[in-house]
N, C-alpha and C positions, 0 to 999 in steps of 0.2 A: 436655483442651484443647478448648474449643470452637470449633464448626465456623464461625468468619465466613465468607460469601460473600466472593468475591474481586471485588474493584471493575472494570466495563467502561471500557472507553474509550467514551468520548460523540462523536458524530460528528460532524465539523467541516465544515461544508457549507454552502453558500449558492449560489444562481442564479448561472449564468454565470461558475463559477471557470473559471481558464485549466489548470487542471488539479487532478487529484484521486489521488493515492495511496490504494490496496487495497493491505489484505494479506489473508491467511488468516484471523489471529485474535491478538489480544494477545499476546503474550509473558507468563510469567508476571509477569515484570518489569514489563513498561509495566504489566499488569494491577495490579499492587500500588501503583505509583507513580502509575497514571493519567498517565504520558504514551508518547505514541507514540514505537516506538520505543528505548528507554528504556534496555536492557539494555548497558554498556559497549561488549561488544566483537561489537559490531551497528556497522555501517558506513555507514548511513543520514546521518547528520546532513552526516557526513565529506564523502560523495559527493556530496550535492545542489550543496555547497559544491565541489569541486573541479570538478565536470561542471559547474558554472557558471548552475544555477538557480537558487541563491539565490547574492550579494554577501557573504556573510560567512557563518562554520559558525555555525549554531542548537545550543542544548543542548534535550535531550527538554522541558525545562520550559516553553519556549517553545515548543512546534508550535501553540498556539490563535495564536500573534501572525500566522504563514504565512499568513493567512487575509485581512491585510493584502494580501498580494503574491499574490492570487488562487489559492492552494493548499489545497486541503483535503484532509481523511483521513476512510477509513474502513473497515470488515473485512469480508467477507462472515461471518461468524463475529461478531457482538455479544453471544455467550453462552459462546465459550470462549475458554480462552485455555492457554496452552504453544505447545512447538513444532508443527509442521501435524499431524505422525503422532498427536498427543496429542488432536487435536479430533474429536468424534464426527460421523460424517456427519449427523446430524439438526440437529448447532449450524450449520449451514451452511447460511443462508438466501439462496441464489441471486435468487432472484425479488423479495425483499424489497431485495438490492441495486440489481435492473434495475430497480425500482419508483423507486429514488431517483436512480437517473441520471437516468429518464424527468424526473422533479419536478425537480432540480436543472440538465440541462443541460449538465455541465461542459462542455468544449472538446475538453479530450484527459481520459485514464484511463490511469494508470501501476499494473498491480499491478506490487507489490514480489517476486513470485517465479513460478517457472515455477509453484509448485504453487498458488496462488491461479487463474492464468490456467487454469489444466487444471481445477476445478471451477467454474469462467465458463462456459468452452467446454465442457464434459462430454466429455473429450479428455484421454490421458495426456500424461503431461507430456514425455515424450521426442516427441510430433508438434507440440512448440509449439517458435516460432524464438525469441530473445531481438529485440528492437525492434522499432521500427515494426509492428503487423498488419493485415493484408490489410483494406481499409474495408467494415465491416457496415452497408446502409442502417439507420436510424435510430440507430445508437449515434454517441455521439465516436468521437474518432479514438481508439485503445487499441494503449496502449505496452506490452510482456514485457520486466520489467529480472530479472537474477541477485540472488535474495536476498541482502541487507546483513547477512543474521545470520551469525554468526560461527561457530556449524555448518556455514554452507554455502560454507566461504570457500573447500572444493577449485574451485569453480565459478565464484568471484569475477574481471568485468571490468567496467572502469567505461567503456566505450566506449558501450552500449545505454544508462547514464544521460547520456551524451554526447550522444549521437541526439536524447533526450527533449530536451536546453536546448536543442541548437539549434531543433529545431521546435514547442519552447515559445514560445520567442524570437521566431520567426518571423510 
């Protein structure tokens, strides 16, 4: 069998979104399908919708449309992809993320899980809260939600993607 490269997600960004979702790094799923997110019983599309930041549930195939309603995505990881445990620390390019916030701007910053926020912060992940974080001059404002993947649903609340609508909204 030959070995194809497994397809990135391509990052959805532009100046001045009203917010921007991080994860970790693809799923192998989004990874194969190219879209965010992607994998059934991931909770993402679900939650945005019910915690009331988007007006109707999105299917994975649509996340370039969010781009409309001032939402973009992207990984700190643009080279792997599985679950966090499976990503090597060298696919993990910190700086190259802070590089794009700097150039983009967003408003706010939603990583999708404690373990994305804990290689931002270079901090384990049990000293991170879930919502709102304490304001760092020069970044957006940066939200901690409970990963939407369906591994980590002993964890699962949708109150911190609550927090995020309403002070999207705001």
């Amino acid at each position: 069998m030959p070995n194809t490269p497994i397809h990135r997600l391509p990052d959805q960004l532009l100046p001045n979104l009203r917010l921007v979702f991080v994860g970790t790094a693809a799923s192998t799923r989004s990874a194969e399908l190219g879209h965010y997110y992607a994998h059934p019983g991931n909770r993402f599309w679900r939650a945005i919708h019910e915690a009331g930041i988007t007006t109707r549930r999105y299917q994975p195939g649509e996340f370039a449309t969010l781009i409309e309603l001032g939402i973009g995505f992207t990984d700190l990881s643009k080279s792997g992809a599985g679950m966090d445990h499976q990503i090597a620390a060298d696919e993990i390019d910190v700086p190259g993320f802070r590089a794009k916030m700097e150039k983009y701007r967003p408003r706010t910053i939603a990583f999708t899980s404690k373990k994305a926020a804990s290689l931002f912060y270079g901090r384990p992940s049990s000293g991170i809260a879930l919502g709102r974080q304490k304001r760092d001059a020069g970044l957006p404002e940066i939200f901690v939600l409970p990963s939407p993947s369906g591994a980590a649903s002993g964890h699962w609340t949708l109150e911190p993607w609550r927090e995020l609508a309403r002070w999207t909204a705001a």
